[in-house]
VEXDREN-2710 file (C-alpha; in Angstrom, 1 decimal):
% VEXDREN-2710
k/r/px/py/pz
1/UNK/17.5/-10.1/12.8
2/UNK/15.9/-8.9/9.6
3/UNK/12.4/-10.4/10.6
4/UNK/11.7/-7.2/12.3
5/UNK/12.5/-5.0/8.8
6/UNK/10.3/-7.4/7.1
7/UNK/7.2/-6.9/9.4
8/UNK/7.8/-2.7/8.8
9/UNK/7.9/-3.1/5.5
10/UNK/5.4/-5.8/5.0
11/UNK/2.8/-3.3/7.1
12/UNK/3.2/-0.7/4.6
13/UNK/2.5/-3.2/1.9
14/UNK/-0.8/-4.2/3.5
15/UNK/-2.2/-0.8/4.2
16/UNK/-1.5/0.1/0.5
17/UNK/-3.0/-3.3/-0.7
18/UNK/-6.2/-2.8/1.4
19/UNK/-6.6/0.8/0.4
20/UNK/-6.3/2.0/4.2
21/UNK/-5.1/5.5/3.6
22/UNK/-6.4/6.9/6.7
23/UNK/-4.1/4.3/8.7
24/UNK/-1.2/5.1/5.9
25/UNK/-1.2/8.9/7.2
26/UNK/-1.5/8.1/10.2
27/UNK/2.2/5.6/9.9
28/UNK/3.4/8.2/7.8
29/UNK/2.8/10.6/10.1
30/UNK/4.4/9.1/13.6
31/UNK/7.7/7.7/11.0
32/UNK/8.0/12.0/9.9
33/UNK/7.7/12.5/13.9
34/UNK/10.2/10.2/15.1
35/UNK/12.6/11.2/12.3
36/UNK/12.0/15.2/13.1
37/UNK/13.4/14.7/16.4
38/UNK/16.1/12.1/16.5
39/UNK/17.6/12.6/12.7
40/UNK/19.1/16.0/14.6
41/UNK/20.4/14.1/17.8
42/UNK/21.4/11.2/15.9
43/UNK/21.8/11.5/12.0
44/UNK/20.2/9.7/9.5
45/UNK/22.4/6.1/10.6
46/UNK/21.6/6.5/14.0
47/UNK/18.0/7.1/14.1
48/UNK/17.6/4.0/11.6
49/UNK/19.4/2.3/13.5
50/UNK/17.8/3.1/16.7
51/UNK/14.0/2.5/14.9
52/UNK/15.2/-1.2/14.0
53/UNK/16.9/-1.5/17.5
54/UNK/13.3/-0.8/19.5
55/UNK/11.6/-2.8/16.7
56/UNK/13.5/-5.6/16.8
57/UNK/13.5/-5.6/21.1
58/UNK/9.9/-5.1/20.4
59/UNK/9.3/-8.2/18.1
60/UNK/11.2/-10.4/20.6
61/UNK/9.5/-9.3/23.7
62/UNK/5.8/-10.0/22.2
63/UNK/7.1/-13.6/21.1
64/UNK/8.7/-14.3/24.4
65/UNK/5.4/-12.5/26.8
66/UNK/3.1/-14.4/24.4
END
């Protein structure tokens, strides 16, 4: 389960390491989206929670399609 938090994280290490600060506004940009509209439906917990929810269904379906 905490595979999925690993990869987020670990993507944001990458970009930094390589320098890629067009692609690091870009991922900064659609996290500030998706927490403008869901932290007011869902609060702070619930929008976390519902990030790591998608990206965790997410992870699994690319292993189990590919």
């Amino acid at each position: 389960a905490l595979l999925p938090a690993y990869f987020q994280w670990y993507i944001f290490y990458f970009v930094i390491k390589r320098k890629k600060w067009v692609d690091l506004a870009w991922m900064t940009s659609f996290y500030v989206r998706i927490f403008l509209t869901y932290v007011p439906l869902l609060g702070l917990k619930g929008s976390l929670g519902l990030l790591f929810l998608v990206r965790f269904l997410e992870s699994n379906w690319f292993v189990w399609v590919t």
